[in-house]
C-alpha positions in Angstrom: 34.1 -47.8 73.1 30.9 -48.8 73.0 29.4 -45.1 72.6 31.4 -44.8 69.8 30.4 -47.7 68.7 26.0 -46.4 68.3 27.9 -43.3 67.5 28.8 -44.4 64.8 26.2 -46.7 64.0 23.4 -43.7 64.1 24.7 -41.5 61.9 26.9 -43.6 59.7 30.3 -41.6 59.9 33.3 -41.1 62.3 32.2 -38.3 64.8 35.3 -37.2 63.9 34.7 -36.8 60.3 32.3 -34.7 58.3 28.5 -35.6 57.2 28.2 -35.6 54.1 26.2 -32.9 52.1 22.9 -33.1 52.2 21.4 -34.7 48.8 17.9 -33.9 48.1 17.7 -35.3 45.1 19.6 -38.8 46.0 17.7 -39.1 49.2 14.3 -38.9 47.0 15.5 -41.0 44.6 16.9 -43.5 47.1 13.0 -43.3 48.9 10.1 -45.4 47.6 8.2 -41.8 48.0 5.7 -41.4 44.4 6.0 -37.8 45.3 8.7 -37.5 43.2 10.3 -34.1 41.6 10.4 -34.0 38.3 13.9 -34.2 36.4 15.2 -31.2 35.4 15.0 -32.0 32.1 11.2 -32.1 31.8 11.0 -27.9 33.8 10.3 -25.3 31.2 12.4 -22.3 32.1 11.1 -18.7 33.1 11.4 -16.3 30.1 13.6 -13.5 31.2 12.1 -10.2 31.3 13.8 -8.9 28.2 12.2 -12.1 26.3 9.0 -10.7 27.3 9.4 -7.2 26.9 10.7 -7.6 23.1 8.5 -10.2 22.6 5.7 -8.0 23.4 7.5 -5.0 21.3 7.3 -7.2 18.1 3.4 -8.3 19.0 3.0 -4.6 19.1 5.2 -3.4 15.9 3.7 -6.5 14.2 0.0 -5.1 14.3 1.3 -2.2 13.3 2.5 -3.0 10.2 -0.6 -4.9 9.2 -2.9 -2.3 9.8 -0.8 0.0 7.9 -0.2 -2.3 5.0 -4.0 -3.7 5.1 -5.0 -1.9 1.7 -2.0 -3.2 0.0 -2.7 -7.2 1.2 -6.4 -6.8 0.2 -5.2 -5.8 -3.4 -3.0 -8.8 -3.5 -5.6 -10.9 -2.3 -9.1 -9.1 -3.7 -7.6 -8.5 -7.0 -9.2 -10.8 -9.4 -12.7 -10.1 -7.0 -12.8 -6.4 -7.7 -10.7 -5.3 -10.7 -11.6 -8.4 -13.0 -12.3 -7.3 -16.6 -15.4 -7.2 -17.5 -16.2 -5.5 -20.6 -16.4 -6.5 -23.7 -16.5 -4.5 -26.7 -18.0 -5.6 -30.3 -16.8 -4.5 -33.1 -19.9 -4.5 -35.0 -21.2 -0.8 -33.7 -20.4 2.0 -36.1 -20.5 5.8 -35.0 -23.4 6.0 -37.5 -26.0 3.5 -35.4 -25.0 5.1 -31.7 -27.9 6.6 -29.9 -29.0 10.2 -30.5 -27.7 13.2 -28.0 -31.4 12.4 -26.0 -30.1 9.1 -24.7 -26.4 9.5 -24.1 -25.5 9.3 -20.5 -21.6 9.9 -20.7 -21.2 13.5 -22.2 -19.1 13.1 -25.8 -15.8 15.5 -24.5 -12.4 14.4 -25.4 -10.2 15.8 -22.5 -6.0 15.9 -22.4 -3.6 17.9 -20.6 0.1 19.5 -21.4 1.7 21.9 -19.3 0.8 24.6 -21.4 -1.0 25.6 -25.3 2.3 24.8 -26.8 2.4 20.8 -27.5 5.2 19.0 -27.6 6.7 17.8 -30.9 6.4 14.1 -29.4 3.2 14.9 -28.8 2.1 17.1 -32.1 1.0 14.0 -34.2 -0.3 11.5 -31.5 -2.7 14.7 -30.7 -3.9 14.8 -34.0 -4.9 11.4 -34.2 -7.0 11.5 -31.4 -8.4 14.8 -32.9 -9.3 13.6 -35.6 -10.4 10.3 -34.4 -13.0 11.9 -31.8 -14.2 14.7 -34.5 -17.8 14.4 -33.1 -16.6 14.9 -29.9 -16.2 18.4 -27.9 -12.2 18.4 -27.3 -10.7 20.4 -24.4 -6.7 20.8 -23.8 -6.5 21.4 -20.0 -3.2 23.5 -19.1 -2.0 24.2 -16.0 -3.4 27.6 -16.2 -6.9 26.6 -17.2 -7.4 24.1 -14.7 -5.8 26.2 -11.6 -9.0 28.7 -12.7 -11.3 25.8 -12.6 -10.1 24.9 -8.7 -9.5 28.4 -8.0 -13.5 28.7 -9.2 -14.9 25.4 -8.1 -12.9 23.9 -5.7 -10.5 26.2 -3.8 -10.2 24.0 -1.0 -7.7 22.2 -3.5 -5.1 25.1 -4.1 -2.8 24.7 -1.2 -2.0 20.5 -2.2 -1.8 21.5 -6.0 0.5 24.8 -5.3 2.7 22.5 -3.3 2.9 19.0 -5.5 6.5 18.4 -5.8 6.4 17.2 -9.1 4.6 18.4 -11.9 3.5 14.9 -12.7 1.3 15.3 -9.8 -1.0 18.4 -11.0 -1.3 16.2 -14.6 -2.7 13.4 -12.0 -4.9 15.0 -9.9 -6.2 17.6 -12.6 -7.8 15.0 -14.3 -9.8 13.1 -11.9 -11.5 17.0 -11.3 -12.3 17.5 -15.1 -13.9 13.6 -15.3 -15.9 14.7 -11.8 -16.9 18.1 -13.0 -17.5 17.6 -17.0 -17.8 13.9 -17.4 -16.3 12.2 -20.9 -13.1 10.1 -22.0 -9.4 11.4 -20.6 -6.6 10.7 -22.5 -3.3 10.8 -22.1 -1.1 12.8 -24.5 1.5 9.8 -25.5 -1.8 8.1 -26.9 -2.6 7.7 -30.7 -6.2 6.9 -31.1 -6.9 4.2 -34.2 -10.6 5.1 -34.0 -13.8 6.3 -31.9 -14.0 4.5 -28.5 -17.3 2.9 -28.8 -19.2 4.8 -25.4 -22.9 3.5 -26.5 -21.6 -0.1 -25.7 -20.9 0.4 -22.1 -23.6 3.3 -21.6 -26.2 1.9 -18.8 -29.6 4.3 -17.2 -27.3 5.1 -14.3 -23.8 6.2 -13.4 -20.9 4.7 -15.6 -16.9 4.8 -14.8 -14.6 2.7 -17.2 -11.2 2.0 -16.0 -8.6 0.3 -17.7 -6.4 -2.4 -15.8 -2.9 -2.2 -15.0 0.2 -5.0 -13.8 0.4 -6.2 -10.5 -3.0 -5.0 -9.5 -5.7 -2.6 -10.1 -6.1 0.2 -12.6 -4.8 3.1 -14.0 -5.2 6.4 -14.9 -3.5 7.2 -18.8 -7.5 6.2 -20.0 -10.6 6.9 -18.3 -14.1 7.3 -19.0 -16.8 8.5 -16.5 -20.4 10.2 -16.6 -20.9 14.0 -14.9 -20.5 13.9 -10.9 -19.9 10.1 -10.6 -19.5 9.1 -7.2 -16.6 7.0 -7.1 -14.4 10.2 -8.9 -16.3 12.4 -5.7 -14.4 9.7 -4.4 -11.2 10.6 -5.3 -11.0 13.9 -5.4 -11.6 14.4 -2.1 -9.2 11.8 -0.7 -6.1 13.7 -2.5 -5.3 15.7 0.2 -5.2 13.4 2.7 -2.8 11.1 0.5 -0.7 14.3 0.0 -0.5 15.1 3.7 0.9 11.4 4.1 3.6 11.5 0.8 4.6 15.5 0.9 7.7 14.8 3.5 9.4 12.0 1.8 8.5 13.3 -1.9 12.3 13.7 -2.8 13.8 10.7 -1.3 11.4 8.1 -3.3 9.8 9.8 -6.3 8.1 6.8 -8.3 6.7 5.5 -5.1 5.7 8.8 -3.9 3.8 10.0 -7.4 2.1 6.4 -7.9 0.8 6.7 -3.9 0.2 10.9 -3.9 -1.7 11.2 -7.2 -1.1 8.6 -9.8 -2.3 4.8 -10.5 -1.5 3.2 -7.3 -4.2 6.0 -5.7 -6.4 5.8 -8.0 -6.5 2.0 -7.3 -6.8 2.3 -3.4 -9.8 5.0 -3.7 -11.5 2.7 -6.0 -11.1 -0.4 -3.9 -12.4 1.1 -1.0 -15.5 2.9 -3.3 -16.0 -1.3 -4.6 -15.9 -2.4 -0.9 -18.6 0.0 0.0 -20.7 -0.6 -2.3 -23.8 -3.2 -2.1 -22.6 -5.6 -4.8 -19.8 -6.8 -6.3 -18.8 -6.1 -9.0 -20.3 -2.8 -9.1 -23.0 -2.0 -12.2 -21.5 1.4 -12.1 -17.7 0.7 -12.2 -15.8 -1.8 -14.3 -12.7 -2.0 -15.8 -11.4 -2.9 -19.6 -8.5 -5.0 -21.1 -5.8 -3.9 -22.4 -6.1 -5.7 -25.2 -9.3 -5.1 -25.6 -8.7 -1.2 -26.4 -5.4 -2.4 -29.0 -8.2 -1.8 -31.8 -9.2 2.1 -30.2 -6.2 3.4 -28.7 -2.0 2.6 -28.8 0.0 3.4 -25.5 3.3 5.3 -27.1 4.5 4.8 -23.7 6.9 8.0 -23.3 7.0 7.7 -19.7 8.3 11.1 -19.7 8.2 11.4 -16.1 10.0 8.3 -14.7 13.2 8.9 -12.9 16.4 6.7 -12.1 14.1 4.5 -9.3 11.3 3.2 -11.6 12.9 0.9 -13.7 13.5 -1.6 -10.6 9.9 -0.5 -8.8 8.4 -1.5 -12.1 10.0 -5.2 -12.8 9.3 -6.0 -9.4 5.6 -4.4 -10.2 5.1 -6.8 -12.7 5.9 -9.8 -10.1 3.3 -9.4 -7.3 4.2 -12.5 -5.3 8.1 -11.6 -5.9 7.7 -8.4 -4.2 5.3 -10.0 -1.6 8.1 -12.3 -0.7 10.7 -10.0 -0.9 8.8 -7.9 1.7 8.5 -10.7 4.0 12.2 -11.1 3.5 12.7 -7.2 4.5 10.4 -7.5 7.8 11.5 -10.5 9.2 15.1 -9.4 8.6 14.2 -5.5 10.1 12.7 -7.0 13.2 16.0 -9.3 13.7 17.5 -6.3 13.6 15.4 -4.3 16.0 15.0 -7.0 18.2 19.3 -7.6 18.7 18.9 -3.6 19.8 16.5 -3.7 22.4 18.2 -6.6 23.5 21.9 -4.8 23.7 19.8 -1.9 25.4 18.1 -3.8 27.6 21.3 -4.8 29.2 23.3 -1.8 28.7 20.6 -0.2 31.2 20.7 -3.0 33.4 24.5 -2.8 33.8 24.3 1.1 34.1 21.5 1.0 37.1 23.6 -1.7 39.6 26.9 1.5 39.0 24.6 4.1 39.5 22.9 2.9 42.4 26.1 1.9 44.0 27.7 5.5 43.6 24.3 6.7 44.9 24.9 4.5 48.1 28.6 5.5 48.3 27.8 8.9 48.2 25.5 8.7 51.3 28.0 7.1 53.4 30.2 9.5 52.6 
């Protein structure tokens, strides 16, 4: 009796009955101990491995993108720093008080292009105009014929990326950044009726000179263009279109506004020229600068014919006209394509977790049997 008695007083149950579990977490708490565990509340848990591995895969995809889209963000960004108009044209200067042939530095050719001699009726009277607006000037009508003989002669290493443009559009592009290079002068598009003489001795300097006019969301473009003989920036260019046909040629058909504005045409042209700007020792360039629109309303009058546009550039171009809308919408795009990609990995992550227990298990069974 008494046995049962300390018994029962040393380990506070019936020796008949069972202890009761063993509590950590009461018996710390019940102790004056400061070395206390924390609650559970206050523990951070362990990211799973798939956490990590996706979160790693997005880190990765993320950088990615940036780097690929970098030219695009400076544009949005650097806009106003490197394609700010800055010319300004009087209208005081006649034809009569420019500066004799001695001290001209941009050679007086008026250059266009059509597919062939025969103009288009849309065409016939806009053609004239500039004709006869640019009288003093040497004119030259660059067809495809003509201008395959001038790569064929001067530039061969051209042929295979102009054979193989998938749209016409493209050879109109790229032809004329080669004449501008090789002959210097003022390009203009055909859907262009000239008012009167662009006035060259205003923007004529002792050095180099390339005149660009400026275009919506960013940059400039390439339906008006003036340049003096072998200027760098169009050496520029015409050596960078094969690369950017190398990068467009395989999706050509399934985006053609995108793929002509990034191939050959204004988007290009604005890329090449950002990256001359960015090289060079100051900014703005003295060498490079880009007009108004409205400051060429009293010289020249867009007709706008577009003549080239397909079902997909309506859309591209509101949305072109909206920088920050399509800015957004893109951040809108990514954020929901890496949702996307993310719940993939995720469901393949665990379908390959639930496939290796099986397969090791048959692998087992199959030993013991």
């Amino acid at each position: 009796m008494v046995s049962w008695y300390y018994r029962r007083l040393a380990t506070g149950t019936p020796d008949d009955s069972p202890a009761p579990p063993y509590d950590e977490e009461r018996l710390e708490h019940g102790s004056g101990s400061c070395w206390r565990r924390p609650s559970k509340y206050l523990q951070f848990s362990r990211p799973s491995k798939s956490t990590v591995y996706v979160l790693l895969f997005d880190a990765i995809l993320l950088g990615l993108l940036v780097y690929t889209l970098e030219p695009l963000i400076t544009l949005l960004f650097r806009n106003e720093e490197l394609f700010s108009p800055r010319v300004t044209l009087s209208q005081n200067g006649t034809a009569a008080s420019w500066p004799d042939q001695g001290s001209r530095k941009i050679p007086r050719i008026l250059h266009q292009t059509c597919a062939n001699d025969t103009i288009p009726d849309k065409w016939v009277k806009s053609q004239q105009s500039c004709k006869t607006a640019y009288a003093g000037f040497e004119y030259k009508l660059w067809t495809d014929e003509s201008t395959r003989a001038l790569l064929e002669s001067e530039y061969p290493w051209f042929l295979e990326s102009w054979d193989n443009y998938a749209f016409p559009i493209q050879r109109a592009d790229s032809l004329r950044y080669f004449i501008l290079y090789h002959y210097g002068g003022i390009y203009l598009d055909m859907d262009t009726w000239c008012n009167e003489t662009f006035p060259l001795h205003q923007i004529e300097s002792d050095t180099h000179t390339a005149i660009f006019k400026s275009t919506l969301p960013t940059g400039v473009t390439n339906d008006f263009m003036i340049a003096t003989l072998r200027h760098p920036v169009y050496a520029s260019v015409i050596s960078k279109l094969p690369a950017f046909y190398t990068i467009t040629r395989f999706w050509a058909r399934l985006q053609p506004y995108v793929n002509i504005m990034l191939s050959s045409g204004p988007l290009f042209l604005t890329l090449v020229v950002k990256d001359y700007l960015l090289e060079q020792p100051l900014i703005p360039s003295p060498t490079v600068s880009v007009v108004e629109q409205s400051q060429l309303a009293p010289y020249i009058t867009d007709l706008e014919s577009s003549t080239w546009h397909q079902a997909d550039a309506k859309a591209l171009m509101w949305l072109g006209t909206r920088p920050w809308t399509w800015f957004t919408l893109g951040l809108v795009v990514t954020a929901a394509g890496f949702l996307v990609v993310n719940r993939v990995l995720v469901w393949a992550w665990s379908a390959l977790h639930r496939r290796i227990p099986s397969v090791a298990y048959a692998v087992k069974m199959a030993k013991v049997a």
